[in-house]
N, C-alpha and C positions, 0 to 999 in steps of 0.2 A: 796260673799258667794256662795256656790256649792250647790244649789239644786237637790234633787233628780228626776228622772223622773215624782213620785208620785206630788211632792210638785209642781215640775212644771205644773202640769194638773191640779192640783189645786188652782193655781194661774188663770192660764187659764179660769177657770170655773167661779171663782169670776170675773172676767174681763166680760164674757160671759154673766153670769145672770146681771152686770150692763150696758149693751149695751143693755139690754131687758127693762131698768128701777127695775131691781129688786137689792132688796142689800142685801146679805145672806154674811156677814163676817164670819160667822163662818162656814166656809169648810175646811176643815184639812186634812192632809193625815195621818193613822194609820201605820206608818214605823215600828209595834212593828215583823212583819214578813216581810224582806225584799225581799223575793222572789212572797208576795203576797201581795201587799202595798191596802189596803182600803182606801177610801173617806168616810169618815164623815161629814154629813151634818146637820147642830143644827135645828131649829126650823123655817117651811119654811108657810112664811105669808101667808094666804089665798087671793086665787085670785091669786097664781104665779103657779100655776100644768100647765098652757099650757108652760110658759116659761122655768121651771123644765125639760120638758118632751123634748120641741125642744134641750135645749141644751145637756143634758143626752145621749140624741141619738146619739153625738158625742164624748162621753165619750170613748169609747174603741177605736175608732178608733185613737184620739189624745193619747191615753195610747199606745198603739201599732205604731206609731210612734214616741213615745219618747223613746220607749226600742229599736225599732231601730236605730233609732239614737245613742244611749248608746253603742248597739253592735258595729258601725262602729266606733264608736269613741275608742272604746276598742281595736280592730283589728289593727288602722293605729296606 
């Protein structure tokens, strides 16, 4: 299956917050604008805003390396 940039960063994320010990399955990506894809995050257990907040801070950057990625792959 061909994941989208979106879907892949949100894979990523679930990976991320359980390498912290946290399990948030429900993280999704909102593909309903695909030039502006959102992350959805369901209901986040109390006790996890430090681990929320370390991995969030990597959110854009992994987003903007995967649409890189996308562009090069598009080019060649």
């Amino acid at each position: 299956m061909n994941l989208t940039p979106a879907e892949r960063v949100a894979a990523i994320l679930r990976d991320e917050f359980a390498a912290h010990g946290v399990r948030l399955p429900d993280i999704r990506a909102d593909l309903s604008d695909p030039r502006q894809p959102q992350l959805e995050l369901g209901t986040v257990p109390l006790g996890t805003g430090f681990a929320l907040l370390r991995v969030l801070t990597d959110y854009q950057r992994l987003l903007k390396a995967e649409r890189a990625r996308s562009d090069r792959r598009d080019r060649d």
